[in-house]
C-alpha positions in Angstrom: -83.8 167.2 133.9 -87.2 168.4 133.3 -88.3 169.6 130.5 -91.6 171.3 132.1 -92.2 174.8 131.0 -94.5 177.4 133.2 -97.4 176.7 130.3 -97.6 172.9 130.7 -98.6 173.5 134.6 -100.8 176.0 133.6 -102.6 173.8 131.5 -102.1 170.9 133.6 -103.4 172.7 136.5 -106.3 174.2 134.1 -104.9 177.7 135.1 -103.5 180.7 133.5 -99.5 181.1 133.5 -100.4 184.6 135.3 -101.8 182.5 138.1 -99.5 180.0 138.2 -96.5 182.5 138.9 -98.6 184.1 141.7 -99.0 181.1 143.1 -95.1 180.8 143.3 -94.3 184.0 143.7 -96.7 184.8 145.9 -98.8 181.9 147.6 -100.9 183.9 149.9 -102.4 186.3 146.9 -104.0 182.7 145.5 -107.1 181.2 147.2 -105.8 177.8 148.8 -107.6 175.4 146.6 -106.2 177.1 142.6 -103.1 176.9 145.0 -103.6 173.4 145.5 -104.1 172.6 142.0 -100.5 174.4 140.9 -98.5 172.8 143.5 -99.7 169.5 142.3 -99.1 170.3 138.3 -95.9 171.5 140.0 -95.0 168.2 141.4 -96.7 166.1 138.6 -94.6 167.8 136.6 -91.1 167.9 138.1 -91.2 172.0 137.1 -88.2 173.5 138.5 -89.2 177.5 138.7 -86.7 179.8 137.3 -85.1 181.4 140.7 -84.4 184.7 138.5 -87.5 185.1 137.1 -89.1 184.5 140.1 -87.3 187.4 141.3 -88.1 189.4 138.5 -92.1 188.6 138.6 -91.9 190.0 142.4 -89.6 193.4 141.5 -87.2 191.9 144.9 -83.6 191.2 144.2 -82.7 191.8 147.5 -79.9 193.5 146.4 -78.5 197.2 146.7 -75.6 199.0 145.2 -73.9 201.5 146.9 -72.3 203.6 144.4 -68.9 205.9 145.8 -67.1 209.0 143.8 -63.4 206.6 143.9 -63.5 203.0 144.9 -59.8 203.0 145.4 -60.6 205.3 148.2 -60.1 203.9 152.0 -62.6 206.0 153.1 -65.5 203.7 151.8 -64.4 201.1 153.5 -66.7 201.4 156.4 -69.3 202.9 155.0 -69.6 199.2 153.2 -69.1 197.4 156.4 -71.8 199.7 157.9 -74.0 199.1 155.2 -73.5 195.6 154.4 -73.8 194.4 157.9 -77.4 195.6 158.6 -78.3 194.3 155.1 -77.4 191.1 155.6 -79.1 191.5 158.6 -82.2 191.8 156.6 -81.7 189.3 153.9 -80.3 191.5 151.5 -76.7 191.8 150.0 -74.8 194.5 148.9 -72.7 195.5 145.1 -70.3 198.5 145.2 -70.0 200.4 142.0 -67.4 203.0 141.2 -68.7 206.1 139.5 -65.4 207.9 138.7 -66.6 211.4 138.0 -68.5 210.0 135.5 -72.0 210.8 134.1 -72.4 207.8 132.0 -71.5 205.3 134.8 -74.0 207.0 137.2 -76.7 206.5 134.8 -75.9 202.8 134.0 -76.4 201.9 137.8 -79.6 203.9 137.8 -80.6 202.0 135.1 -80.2 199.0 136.7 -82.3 200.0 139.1 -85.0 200.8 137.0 -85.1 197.5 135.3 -84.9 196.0 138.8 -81.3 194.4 138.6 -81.2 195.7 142.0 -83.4 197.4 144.1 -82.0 200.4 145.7 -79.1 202.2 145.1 -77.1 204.0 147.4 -75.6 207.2 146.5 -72.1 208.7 147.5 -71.1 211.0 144.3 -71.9 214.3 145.2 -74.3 214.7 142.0 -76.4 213.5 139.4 -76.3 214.0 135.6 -78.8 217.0 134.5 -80.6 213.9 133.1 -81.3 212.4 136.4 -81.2 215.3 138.1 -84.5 216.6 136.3 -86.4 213.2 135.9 -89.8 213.5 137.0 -89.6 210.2 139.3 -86.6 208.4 140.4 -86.5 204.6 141.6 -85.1 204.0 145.2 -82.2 206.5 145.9 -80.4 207.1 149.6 -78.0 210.2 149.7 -75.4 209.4 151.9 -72.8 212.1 153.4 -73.6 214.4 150.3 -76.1 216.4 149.4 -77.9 217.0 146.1 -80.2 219.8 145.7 -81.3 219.3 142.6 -83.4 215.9 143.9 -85.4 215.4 146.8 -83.8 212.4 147.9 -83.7 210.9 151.7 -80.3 212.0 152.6 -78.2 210.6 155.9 -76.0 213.5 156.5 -73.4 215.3 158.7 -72.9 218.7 159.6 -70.3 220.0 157.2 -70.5 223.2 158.3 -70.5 222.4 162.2 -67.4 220.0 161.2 -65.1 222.6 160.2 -65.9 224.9 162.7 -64.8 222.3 165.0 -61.6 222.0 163.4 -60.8 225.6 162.7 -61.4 226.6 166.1 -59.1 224.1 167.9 -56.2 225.4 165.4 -57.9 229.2 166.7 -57.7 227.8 170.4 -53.9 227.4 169.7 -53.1 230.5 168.8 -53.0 230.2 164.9 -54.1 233.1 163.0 -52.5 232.6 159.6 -54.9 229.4 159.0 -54.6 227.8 155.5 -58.2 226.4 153.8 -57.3 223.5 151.0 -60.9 222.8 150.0 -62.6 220.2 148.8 -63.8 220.6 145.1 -66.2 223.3 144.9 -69.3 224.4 144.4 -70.0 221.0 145.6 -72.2 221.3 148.3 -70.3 219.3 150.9 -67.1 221.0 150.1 -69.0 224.5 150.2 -70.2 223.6 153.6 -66.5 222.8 154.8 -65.9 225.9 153.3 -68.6 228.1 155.3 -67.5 226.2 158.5 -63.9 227.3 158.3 -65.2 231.3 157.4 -67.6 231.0 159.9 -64.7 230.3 162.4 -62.8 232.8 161.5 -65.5 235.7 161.4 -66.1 234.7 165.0 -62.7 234.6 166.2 -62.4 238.4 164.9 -59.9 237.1 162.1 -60.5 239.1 158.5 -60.6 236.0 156.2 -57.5 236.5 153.4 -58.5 235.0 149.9 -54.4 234.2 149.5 -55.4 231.3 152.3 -58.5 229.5 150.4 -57.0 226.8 148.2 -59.1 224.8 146.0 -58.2 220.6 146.0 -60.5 217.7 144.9 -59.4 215.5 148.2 -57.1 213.5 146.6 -53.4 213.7 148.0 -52.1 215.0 144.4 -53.9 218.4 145.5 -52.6 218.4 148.7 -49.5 218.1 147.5 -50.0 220.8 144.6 -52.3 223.3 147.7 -48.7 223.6 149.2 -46.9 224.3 146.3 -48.9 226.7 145.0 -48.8 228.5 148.9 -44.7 228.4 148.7 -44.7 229.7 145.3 -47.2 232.7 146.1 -44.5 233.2 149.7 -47.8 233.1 151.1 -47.3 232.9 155.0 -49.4 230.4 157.2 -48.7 228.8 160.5 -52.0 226.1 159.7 -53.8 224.2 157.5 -57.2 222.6 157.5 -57.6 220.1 155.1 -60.7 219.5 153.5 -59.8 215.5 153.8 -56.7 213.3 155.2 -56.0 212.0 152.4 -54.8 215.9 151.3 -53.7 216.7 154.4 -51.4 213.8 153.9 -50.4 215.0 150.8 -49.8 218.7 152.3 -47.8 217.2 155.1 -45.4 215.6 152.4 -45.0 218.1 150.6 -44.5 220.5 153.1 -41.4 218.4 154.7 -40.0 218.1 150.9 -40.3 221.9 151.5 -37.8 222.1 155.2 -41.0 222.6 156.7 -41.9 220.8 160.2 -45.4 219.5 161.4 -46.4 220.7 163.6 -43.8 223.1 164.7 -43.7 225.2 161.8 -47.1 224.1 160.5 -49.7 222.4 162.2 -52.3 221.0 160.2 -55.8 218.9 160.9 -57.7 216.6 158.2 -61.1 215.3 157.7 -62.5 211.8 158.2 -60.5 209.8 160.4 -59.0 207.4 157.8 -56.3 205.0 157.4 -54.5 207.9 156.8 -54.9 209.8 159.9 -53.6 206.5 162.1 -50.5 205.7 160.2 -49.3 209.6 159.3 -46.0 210.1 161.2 -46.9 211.8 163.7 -50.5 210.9 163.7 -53.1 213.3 162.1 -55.8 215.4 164.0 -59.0 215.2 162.4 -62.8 215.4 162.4 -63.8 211.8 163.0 -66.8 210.6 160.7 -68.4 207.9 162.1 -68.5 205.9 158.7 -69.7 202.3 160.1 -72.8 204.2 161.3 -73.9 206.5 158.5 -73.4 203.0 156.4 -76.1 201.2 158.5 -78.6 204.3 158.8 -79.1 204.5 154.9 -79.5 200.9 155.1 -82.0 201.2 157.5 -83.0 204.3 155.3 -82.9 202.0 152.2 -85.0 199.1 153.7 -87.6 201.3 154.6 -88.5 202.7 151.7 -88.7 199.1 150.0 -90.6 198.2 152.7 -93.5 201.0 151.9 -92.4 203.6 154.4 -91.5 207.1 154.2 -88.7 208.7 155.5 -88.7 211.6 156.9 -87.9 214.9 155.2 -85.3 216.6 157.6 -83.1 212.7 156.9 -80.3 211.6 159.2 -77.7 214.0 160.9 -74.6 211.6 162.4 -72.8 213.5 164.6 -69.1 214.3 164.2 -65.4 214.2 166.6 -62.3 215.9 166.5 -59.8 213.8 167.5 -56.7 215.4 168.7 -53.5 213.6 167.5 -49.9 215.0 167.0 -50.1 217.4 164.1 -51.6 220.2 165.6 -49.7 222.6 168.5 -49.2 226.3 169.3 -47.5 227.9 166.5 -43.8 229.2 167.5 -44.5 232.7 168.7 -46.9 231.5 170.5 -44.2 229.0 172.1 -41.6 231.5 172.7 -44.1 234.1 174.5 -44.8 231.4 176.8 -41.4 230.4 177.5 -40.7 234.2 178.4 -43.4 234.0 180.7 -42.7 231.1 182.5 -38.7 232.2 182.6 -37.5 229.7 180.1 -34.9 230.4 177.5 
């Protein structure tokens, strides 16, 4: 095993131990003959470089963190696979990090940023700590499917807004009137945006919006579940509900069935993402399709970018959005039985 150390081949080489890791970090910065003389001290020597601080001399890990509000959440899933796929594409690899809510853990993977653990991070929480938030300079940061106005940071986006217009207007379409909102946790500016989207609808269907119908959840399925309660317990009546996410429109399906109540023909009800969730719900859910595995690879792309010395551009990335149309979401009854009449059914 050798013993060699980066100071022997400097003085073997008659160099300094700044040009000796240039000329192995980065060969083509040395002129060919000091080159020369390091590669032969190198050999002479049997000096095996240290791979990691290698690394560190050239600030490259080739690694980035994508950092999500719930790792437990299936919804990441693709978002990693997008990601991860046009990294390794590129030579780079990818760590997940699980920021909980949590101010303390946001700032530790920053920080690892910073002292070039890794050299991008990728950000799906929503916010940043006041002490990030207010930093004069951040290191390499992609927003991805949220949006943070406290930092200026390249942001691959969807419309939120556009989104729920799309949904509220299919269950509008139907006939539904009585149109339930369980949120997503506000003032967040994603969940605002749903919000907007589904008032937006309403105002241009001619509907008055009624404040009994807004429920505030945190898109988990406990406040789907809990959205529905509290509706029952108010006797608030509502023949839909839009669902800031699947995973609480899952939960409001349960609950409403614990409840006597039918989806869809006493309730229909349409989610947002296009999850697991949506697929396996019994019957399947309606929802606004996020095209995950592509918002994944363009903050990649984003991400790579910027390490390569480009800008992005200020507007970012808009993915577009679907609704698909599944088996929650019909007429509501009166609807149903005026039709009937009309066609001479019974």
């Amino acid at each position: 095993m050798s013993t060699s150390t980066i100071r022997s081949v400097a003085k073997y080489a008659g160099v300094s131990t700044a040009t000796v890791s240039r000329a192995l970090a980065t060969p083509e910065a040395v002129r060919p003959g000091t080159r020369e003389k390091v590669l032969a001290a190198v050999a002479a020597l049997n000096f095996v470089p240290n791979a990691q601080a290698v690394q560190f001399r050239r600030q490259a890990t080739r690694t980035v963190i994508l950092l999500v509000r719930d790792i437990s959440n299936p919804f990441y899933l693709d978002i990693y696979k997008g990601v991860e796929e046009t990294a390794f594409a590129a030579g780079y690899r990818v760590l997940m990090g699980d920021a909980r809510s949590d101010a303390a853990r946001i700032e530790h993977y920053v920080e690892m940023v910073r002292r070039r653990q890794a050299d991008g991070l990728i950000l799906m929480t929503g916010w940043l700590p006041p002490s990030l938030a207010m930093a004069p300079a951040l290191p390499p940061i992609i927003v991805a499917l949220e949006f943070i106005p406290q930092a200026d940071l390249p942001t691959v986006m969807i419309d939120n807004e556009a989104a729920a217009r799309l949904a509220v207007d299919h269950l509008i379409r139907l006939g539904h009137r009585r149109i339930v909102h369980l949120t997503g946790p506000l003032p967040e500016p994603m969940s605002a945006g749903r919000h907007q989207g589904y008032l937006a609808a309403l105002a241009a269907a001619g509907i008055a919006p009624d404040p009994d119908l807004t429920v505030y959840g945190d898109f988990h399925v406990a406040s789907g579940r809990a959205g529905v309660v509290n509706l029952l317990a108010r006797r608030v009546s509502f023949t839909a509900l839009f669902a800031s996410s699947d995973a609480m429109a899952i939960g409001a399906i349960n609950e409403l069935r614990a409840h006597g109540r039918r989806v869809p023909e006493d309730v229909s009800v349409v989610g947002f993402d296009d999850t697991v969730f949506a697929e396996v719900s019994d019957p399947p859910l309606t929802t606004i399709r996020q095209h995950r595995r592509e918002i994944g690879g363009k903050a990649m792309e984003l991400m790579i970018g910027i390490l390569s010395g480009r800008k992005p551009k200020p507007a970012g990335i808009c993915v577009e959005v679907d609704l698909v149309l599944r088996g929650t979401t019909i007429p509501p009854a009166h609807v149903h039985q005026r039709h009937a009449i009309s066609s001479g059914g019974t």
